[in-house]
C-alpha positions as CSV (number, residue, x, y, z in Angstrom):
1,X,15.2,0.7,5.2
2,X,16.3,0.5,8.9
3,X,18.1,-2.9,7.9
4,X,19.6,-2.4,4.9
5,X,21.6,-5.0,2.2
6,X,25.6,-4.6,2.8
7,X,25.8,-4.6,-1.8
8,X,27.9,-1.8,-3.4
9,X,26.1,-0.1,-6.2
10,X,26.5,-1.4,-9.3
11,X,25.0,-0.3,-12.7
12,X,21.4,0.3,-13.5
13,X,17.7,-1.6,-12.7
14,X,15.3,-1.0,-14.6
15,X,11.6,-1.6,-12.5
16,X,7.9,-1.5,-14.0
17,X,5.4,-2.1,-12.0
18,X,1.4,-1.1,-12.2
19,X,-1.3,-2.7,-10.4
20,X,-3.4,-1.1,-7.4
21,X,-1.9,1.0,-4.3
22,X,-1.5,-1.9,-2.2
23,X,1.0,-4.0,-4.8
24,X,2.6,-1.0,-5.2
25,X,3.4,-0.2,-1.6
26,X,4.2,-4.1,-1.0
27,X,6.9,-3.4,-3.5
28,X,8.6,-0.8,-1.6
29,X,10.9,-2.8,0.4
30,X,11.8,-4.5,-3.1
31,X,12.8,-0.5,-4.0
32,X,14.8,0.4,-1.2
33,X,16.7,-3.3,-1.4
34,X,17.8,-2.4,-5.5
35,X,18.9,1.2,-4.1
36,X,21.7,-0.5,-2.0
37,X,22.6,-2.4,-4.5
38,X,22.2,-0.2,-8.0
39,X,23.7,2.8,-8.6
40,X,20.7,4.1,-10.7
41,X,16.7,3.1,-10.9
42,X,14.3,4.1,-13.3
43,X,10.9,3.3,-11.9
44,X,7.9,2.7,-14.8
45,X,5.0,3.2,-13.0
46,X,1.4,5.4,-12.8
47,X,2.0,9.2,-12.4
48,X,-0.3,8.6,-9.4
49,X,2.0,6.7,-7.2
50,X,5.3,8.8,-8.1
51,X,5.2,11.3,-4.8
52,X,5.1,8.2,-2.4
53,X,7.9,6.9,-4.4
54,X,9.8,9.3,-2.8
55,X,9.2,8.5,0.6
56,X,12.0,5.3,-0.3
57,X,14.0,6.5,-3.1
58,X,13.6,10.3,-3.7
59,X,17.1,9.5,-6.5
60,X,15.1,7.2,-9.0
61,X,14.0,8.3,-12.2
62,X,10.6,8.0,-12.9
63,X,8.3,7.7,-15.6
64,X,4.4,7.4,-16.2
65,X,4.1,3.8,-17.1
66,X,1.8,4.6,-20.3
67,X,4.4,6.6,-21.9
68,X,7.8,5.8,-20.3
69,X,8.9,2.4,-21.6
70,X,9.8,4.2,-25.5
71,X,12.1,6.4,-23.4
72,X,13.7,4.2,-21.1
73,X,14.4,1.3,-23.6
74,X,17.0,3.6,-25.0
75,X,18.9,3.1,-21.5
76,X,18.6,-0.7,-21.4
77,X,21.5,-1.7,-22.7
78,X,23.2,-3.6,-20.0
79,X,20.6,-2.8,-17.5
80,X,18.7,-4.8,-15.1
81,X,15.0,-5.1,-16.1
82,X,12.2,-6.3,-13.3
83,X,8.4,-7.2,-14.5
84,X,5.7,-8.2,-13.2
85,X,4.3,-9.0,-16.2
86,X,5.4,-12.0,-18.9
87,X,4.8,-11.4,-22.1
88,X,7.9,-12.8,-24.3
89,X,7.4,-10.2,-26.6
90,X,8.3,-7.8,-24.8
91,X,11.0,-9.5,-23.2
92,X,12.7,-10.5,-26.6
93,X,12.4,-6.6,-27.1
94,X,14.1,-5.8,-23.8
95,X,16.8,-8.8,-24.9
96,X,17.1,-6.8,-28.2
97,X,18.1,-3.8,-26.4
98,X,20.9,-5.2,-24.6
99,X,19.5,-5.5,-21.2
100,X,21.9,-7.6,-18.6
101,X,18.9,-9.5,-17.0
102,X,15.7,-9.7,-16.6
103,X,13.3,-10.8,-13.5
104,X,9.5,-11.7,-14.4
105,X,7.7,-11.3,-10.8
106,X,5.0,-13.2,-10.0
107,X,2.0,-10.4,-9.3
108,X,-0.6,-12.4,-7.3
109,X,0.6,-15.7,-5.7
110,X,-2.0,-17.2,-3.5
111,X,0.3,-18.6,-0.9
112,X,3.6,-18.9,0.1
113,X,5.9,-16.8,2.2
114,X,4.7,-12.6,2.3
115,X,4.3,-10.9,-1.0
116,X,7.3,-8.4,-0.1
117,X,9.3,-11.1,1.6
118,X,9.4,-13.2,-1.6
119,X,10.5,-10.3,-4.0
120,X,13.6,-9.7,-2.3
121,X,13.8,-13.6,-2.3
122,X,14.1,-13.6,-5.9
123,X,17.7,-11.5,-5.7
124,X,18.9,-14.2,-3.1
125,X,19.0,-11.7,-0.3
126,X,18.4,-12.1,3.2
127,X,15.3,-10.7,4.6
128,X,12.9,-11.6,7.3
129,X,9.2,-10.2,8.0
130,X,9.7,-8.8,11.4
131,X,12.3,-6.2,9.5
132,X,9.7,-5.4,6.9
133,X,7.1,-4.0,9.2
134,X,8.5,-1.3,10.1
135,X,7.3,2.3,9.4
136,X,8.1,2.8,6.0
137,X,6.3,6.3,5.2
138,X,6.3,9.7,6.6
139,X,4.1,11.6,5.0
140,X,3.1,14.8,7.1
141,X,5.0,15.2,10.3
142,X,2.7,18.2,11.6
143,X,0.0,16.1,13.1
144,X,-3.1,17.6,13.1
145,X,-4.3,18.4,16.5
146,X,-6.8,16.6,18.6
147,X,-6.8,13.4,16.4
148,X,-6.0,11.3,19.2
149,X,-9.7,10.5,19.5
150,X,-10.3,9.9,16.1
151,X,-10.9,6.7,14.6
152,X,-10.7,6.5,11.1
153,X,-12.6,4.0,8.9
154,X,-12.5,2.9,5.4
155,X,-15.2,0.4,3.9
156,X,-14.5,0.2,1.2
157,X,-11.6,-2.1,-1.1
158,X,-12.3,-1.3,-5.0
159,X,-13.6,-4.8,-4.5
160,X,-17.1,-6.4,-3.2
161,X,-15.2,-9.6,-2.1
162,X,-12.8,-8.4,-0.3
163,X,-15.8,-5.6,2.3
164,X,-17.1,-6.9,5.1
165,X,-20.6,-5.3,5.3
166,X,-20.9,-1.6,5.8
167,X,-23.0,-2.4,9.5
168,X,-20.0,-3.9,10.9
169,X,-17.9,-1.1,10.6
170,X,-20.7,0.9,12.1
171,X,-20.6,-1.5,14.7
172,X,-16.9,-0.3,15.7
173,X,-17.7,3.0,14.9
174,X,-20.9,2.8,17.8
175,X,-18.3,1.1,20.3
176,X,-15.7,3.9,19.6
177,X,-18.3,6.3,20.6
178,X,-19.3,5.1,23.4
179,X,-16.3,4.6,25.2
180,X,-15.8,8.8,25.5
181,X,-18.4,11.7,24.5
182,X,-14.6,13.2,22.9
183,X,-14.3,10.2,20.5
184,X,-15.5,10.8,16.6
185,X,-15.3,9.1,13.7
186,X,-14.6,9.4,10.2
187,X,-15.7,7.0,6.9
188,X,-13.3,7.9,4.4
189,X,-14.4,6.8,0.6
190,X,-12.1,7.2,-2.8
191,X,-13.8,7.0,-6.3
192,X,-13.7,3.5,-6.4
193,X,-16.0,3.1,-3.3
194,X,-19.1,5.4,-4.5
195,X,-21.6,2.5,-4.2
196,X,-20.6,2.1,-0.6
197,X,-20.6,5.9,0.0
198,X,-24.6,5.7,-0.9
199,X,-25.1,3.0,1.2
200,X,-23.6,4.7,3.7
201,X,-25.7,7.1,3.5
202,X,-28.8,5.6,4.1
203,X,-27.9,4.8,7.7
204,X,-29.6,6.7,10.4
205,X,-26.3,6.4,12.4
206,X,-24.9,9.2,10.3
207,X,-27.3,11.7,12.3
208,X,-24.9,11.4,14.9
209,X,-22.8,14.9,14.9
210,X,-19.6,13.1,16.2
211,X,-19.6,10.7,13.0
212,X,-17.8,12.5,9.5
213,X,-17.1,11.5,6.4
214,X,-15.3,12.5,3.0
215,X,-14.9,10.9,-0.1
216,X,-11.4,11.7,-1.9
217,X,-10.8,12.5,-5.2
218,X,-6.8,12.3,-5.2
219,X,-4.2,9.4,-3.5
220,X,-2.0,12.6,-2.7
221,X,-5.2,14.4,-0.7
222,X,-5.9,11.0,1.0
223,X,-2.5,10.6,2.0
224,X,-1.9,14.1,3.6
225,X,-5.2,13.5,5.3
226,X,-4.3,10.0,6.4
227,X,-0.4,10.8,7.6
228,X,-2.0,13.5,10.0
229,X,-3.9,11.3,11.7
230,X,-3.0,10.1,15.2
231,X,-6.0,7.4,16.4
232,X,-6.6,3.7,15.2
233,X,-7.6,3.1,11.9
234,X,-10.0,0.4,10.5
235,X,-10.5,-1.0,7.2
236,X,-10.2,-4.2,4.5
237,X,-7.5,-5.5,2.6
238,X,-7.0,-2.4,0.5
239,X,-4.5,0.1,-0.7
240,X,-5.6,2.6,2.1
241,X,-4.9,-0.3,4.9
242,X,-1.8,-1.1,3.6
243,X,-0.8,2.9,3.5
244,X,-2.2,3.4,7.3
245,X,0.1,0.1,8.4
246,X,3.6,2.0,6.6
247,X,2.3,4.9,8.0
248,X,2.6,3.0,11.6
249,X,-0.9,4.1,12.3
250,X,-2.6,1.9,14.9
251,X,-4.3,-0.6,11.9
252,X,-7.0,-3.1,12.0
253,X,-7.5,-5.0,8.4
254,X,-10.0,-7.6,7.9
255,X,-9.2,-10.2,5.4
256,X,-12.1,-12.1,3.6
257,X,-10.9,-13.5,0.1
258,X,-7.7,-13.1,0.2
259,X,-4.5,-14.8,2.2
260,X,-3.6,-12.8,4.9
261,X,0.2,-14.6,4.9
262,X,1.1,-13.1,1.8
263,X,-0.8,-9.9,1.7
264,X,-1.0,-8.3,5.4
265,X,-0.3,-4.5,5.2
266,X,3.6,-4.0,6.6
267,X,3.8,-2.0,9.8
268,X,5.2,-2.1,13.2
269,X,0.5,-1.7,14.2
270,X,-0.8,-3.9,12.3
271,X,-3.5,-6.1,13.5
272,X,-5.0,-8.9,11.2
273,X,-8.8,-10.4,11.4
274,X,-10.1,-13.2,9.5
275,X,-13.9,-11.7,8.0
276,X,-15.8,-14.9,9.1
277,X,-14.6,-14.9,12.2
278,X,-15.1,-10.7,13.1
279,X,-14.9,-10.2,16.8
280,X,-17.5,-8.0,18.4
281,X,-14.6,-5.3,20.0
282,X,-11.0,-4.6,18.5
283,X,-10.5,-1.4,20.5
């Protein structure tokens, strides 16, 4: 982190965290503040999310978070342990082991100060939002070539709340074509977004040779795909908005059910829409 906390390492943190791509990227300032001030993390989370883990903090020790925890309660003695989950349970269990402390983070506040802002509250530590959004991932530094022109869409969320319809983002997509015969578009969709892909493909509008589209059957595929590209970059509050905005992409994220205050993506790009207010250009 470009700013980081003046803390000498001390000891061990201990950090579980599931959830979607989105609360695990919002977490990543969280990481790179324990770094400074730990001289060891173990990190319980999905294999999945483990290779953009190392964008922040390539030294921690991970482990899948369906089979870690029996491994890494051995090294909890004097540890610190952060949750996002409260189940006294398993915090008398983490208590038995000997563990120094342990945080129980709230997962889905409503309001309030940012998500990302308010973890690093909860150690005391200084932090402001401007500093946050910042570029926080690299990904593939060989751009592709001729992406300049590209604008990249994705409609979909893993949600139906949280989409604005699939016609408004053809909406964009027409107005991005027409500003220069060069321009092209691509709909990305994961596996969580199938329904939409079939709408989407019921639209004349994809008869249009300068409109693609790919559905992704891996986060590391998407991700290689996504760092590489150089245009603007459309979408909902979702895991692939969040990753364009650390990515520093130029990013437009339309918010419909949830509160933009504590869940815009982080980036230096980022550009923030209310969905019952859409405005008919953003580029």
């Amino acid at each position: 982190m470009q700013s980081g906390w003046k803390h000498e390492p001390v000891s061990k943190v201990i950090l579980f965290r599931s959830g979607g791509l989105g609360d695990v990227l919002l977490t990543f300032p969280l990481l790179a503040m324990l770094e400074k001030k730990y001289a060891e993390i173990l990190l319980c989370l999905p294999s999945k999310y483990h290779f953009l883990v190392n964008e922040i903090v390539p030294s921690a020790i991970k482990f899948d978070l369906d089979e870690g925890e029996d491994q890494i309660i051995k090294q909890g003695y004097g540890a610190t342990v952060i949750s996002f989950w409260d189940d006294p349970e398993w915090r008398n269990k983490w208590e038995t082991a000997g563990a120094f402390k342990i945080y129980i983070l709230d997962p889905r506040p409503t309001n309030g100060v940012h998500f990302s802002k308010s973890l690093i509250q909860r150690f005391e530590e200084p932090v402001i939002l401007q500093d946050l959004n910042q570029k926080w991932l690299l990904g593939n530094q060989a751009k592709f070539l001729n992406t300049q022109g590209n604008l990249w869409i994705h409609p979909g969320s893993g949600s139906p709340n949280k989409n604005l319809p699939l016609s408004t983002f053809f909406g964009f997509a027409d107005q991005w074509l027409k500003k220069s015969p060069h321009h092209r578009v691509n709909f990305s969709f994961g596996e969580a977004d199938l329904k939409i892909r079939d709408e989407f493909l019921t639209y004349t509008n994809l008869q249009n040779p300068r409109i693609d589209s790919e559905v992704f059957e891996s986060l590391s595929s998407f991700f290689t795909k996504l760092s590489a590209h150089q245009g603007p970059f459309i979408g909902n509050d979702s895991g692939p908005s969040h990753m364009a905005g650390m990515l520093g992409l130029d990013t437009h994220v339309f918010f419909t059910s949830t509160n933009p205050q504590v869940w815009s993506p982080l980036g230096p790009f980022v550009k923030v829409y209310s969905g019952d207010s859409v405005p008919k250009s953003i580029l």
